[in-house]
C-alpha positions, 0 to 999 in steps of 0.5 A: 487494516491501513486503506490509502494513505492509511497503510502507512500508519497501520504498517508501523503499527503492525511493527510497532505492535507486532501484530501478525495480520495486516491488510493493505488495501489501495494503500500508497508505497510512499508519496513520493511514487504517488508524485511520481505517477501523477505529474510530469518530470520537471514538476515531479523532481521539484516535488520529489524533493520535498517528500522524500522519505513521506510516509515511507510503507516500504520502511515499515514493511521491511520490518515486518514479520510476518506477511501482509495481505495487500489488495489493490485495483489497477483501475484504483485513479489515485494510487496506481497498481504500481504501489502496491506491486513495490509494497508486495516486494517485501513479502505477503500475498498481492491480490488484485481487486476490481473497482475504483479508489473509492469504489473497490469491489473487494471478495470479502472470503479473500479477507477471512481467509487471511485472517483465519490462517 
């Protein structure tokens, strides 16, 4: 399970691992859509070009075998839905949440079920 920032590293662990389960929860697609989402245009392309490539999911994700299981709120003030929809177009199973960042109202059922199929 990779949880913000962390859904890079258990991505490519996932990969690296070949684990047939992976929960993405309020994970990140990349830094660079994070900057993308938060700052305004002219700061964004500054930005943009020095974390170009930073911990890229989609590039783990496009490795991945099997299909991951991604839960993100659209209310999530960090990392906007919009990643978790980009992390989604690699295959597995998006399932909205409520709640905050760091406040997500997760249907723990969801999870079991998941881990148990």
């Amino acid at each position: 399970m990779g949880n913000s920032i962390g859904s890079f590293p258990a991505s490519k662990l996932a990969v690296t691992h070949n684990t047939h389960k992976l929960i993405i929860l309020a994970g990140l697609n990349s830094i660079s859509e994070v900057i993308r989402d938060k700052f305004s245009t002219p700061i964004n392309h500054f930005l943009a070009y020095f974390t170009n490539g930073d911990l890229n999911v989609d590039r783990w994700l496009g490795q991945y075998l099997y299909d991951p299981l991604i839960l993100h709120s659209k209310s999530d003030e960090m990392i906007s839905f919009r990643n978790a929809e980009l992390n989604a177009l690699y295959g597995g199973k998006l399932v909205e949440v409520f709640g905050t960042h760091n406040n997500l109202r997760v249907d723990w059922k969801i999870i079991l079920d998941y881990l148990n199929n």
